[in-house]
N, C-alpha and C positions, 0 to 999 in steps of 0.2 A: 555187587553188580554196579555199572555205572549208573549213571544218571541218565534216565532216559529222555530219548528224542524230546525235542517242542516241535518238531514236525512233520505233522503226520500225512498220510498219503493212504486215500482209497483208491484202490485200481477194480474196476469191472470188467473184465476180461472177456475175450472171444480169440478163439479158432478157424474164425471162417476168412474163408480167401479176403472181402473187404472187411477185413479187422478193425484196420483204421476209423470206419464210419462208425463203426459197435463200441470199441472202447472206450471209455470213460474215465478221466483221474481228477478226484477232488483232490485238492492242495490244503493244509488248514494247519493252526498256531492252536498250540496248548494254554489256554488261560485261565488259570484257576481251575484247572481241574474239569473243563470243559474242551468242545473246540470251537474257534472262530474260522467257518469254511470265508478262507479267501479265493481260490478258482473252483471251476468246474469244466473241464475241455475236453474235446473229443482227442482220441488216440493220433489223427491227422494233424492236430495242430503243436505236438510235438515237436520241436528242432529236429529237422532233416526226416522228418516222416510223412507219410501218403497213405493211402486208402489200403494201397496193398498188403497182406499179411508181414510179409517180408518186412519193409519199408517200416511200417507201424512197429513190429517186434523190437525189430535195430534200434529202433528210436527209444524204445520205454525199455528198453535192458540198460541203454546208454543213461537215458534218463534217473534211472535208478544208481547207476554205479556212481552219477556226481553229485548226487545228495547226502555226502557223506554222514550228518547229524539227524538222520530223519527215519522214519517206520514207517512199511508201507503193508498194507493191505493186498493180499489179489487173491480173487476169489476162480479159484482153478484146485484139484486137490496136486498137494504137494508128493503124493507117496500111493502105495497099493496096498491091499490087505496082505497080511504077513505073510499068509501059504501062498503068496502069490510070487513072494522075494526070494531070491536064492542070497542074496547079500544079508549077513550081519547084522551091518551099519547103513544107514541112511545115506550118510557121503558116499557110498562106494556103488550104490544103487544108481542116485540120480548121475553118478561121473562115468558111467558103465551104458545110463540109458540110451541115449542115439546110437549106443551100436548095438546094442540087445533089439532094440524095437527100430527101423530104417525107415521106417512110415506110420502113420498113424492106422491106415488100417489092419496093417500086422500086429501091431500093438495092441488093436482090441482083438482081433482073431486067438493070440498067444493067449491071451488075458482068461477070453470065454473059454479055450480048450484046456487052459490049467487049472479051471475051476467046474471043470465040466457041465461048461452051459448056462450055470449060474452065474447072479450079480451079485459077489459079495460086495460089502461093505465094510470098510475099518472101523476099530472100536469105536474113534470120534467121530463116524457118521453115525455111528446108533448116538451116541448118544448128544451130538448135534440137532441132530433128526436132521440133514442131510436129506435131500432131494432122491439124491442117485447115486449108483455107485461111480466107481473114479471111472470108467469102461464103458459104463452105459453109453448107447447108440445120441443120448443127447445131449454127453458130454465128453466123449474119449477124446474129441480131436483138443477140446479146448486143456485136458488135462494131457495129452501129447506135446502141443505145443507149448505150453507154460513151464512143463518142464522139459523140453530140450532145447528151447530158444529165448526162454528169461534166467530159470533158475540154473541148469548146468553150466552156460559161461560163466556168469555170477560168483558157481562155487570153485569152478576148474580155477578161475581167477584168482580167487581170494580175495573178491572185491565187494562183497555182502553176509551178511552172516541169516542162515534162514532157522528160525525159531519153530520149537524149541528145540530141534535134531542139534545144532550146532549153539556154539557160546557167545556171548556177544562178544565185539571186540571194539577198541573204541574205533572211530572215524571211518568205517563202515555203517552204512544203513542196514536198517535189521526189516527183514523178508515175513511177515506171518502170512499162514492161512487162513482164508476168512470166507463166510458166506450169507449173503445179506437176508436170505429169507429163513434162513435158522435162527440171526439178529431179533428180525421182525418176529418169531415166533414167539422166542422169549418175550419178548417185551410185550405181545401179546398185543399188534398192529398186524396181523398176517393175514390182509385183504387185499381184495383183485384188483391191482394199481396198475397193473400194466395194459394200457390198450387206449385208442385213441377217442374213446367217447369222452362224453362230458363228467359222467360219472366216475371215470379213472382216474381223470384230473383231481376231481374232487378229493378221492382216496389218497392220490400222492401228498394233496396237499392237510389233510388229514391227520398222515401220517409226520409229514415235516412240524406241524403244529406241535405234537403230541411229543416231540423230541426234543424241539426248542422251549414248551411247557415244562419239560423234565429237568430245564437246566443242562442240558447234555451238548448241544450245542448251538451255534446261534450263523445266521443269516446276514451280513452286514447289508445288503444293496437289492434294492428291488430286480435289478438286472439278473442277477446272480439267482434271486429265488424263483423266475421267469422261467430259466435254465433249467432247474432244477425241476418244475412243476410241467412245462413244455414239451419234455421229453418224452414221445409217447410211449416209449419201449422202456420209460420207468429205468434207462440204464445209467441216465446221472444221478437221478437219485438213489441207484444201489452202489454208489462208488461214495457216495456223500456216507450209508449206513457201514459200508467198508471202512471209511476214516475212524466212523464212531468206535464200531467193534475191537478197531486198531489199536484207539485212545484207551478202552476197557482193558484190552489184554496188558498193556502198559504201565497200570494201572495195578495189576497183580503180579508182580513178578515172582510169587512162587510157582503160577504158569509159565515161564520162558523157559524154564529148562526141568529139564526129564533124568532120571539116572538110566544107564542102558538094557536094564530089566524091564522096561516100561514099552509098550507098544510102540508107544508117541513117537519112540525112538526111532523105528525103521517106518513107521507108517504114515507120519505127519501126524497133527492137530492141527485140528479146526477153531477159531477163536471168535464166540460170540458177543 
């Protein structure tokens, strides 16, 4: 395999019509086996991007396609439980989706009557511990849109390689799935950080303490760690834990790739 990325990229992801204001991408250098977060910005202040779902999308798919040397994070799931697939193969699934699913509410409607009612989950949500399933009501759009307007141009293109379904290839950035409160579980920080009291604050910064204590990564500018602890919706600092998880998968590359007996294959992985 090659050499991987020195630059990594958490993405926080959303769905909702103002995407733009929701999303989140930390920027950050591999040093010594750590990272050094150098940004954290909202989805609007992307080249050529705006508040709008559209606008924000355009921007961070674009964004992604010219990072050639770099691994990104985005916390959306990439794939459905198996009996949910009529496709094989992972590629032919997500290159198939916008016309199998035309809107996100068809896509959860197909989803719940193929599964009769139930929310399944993929293998790597059980054993992520995953939130929700990829359909669930408080996550279908944001697993809708992630993959039919970041990861299927991406792959139609051939301009990203998404891990571990596909291989890497060089000067292509490489795509994982990631989710920052299955991160925090592991590491065993998985406290109520999000919310705008004073005590939430506290918890963010808590948990940033407890990860730059770990050697895992570091903080350069008080400005920057403002950002990070400021955010009441907790969603720069789950793009910052996005980076981390990013750096870990990296890290093991007998995770990046799967042989085609393997769920991971048609279903996605989750990378904590």
């Amino acid at each position: 395999m090659q050499d991987a990325p020195e630059q990594v990229y958490g993405v926080d992801f959303s769905g909702a019509q103002d995407a733009g204001k929701r999303i989140w991408i930390a920027g950050s250098t591999v040093e010594g086996g750590a990272l050094r977060i150098d940004e954290c910005r909202r989805g609007d202040d992307l080249p050529g991007s705006g508040k709008s779902r559209d606008a924000c999308l355009n921007a961070l798919r674009e964004f992604i396609r010219g990072q050639k040397a770099s691994a990104f994070g985005l916390d959306f799931p990439f794939g459905l439980p198996r009996s949910l697939v009529r496709q094989t193969v992972w590629d032919a699934f997500v290159l198939s989706f916008p016309g199998e699913y035309p809107n996100p509410d068809r896509f959860r409607r197909t989803c719940r009557e193929a599964a009769g009612g139930r929310e399944l989950k993929r293998a790597t949500d059980r054993e992520a511990r995953t939130p929700f399933s990829a359909y669930n009501l408080r996550l279908y759009r944001q697993t809708y849109y992630g993959i039919r307007d970041v990861l299927h141009p991406l792959v139609r293109d051939r301009q990203a390689c998404v891990l571990p379904m596909q291989k890497t290839v060089v000067d292509r950035p490489w795509i994982l799935e990631i989710c920052p409160a299955s991160t925090l579980k592991q590491a065993g920080l998985y406290v109520s950080y999000k919310g705008r009291m004073a005590k939430h604050r506290t918890a963010r910064a808590h948990i940033l303490e407890q990860l730059e204590g770990r050697d895992a990564l570091s903080v350069p500018t008080a400005s920057l760690r403002s950002t990070l602890l400021d955010d009441r919706g907790g969603d720069a600092l789950d793009s910052v834990i996005g980076a981390l998880a990013t750096l870990r998968a990296l890290c093991s590359p007998d995770l990046l790739a799967v042989g085609n007996e393997s769920p991971y294959s048609v279903e996605g992985y989750v990378y904590v």
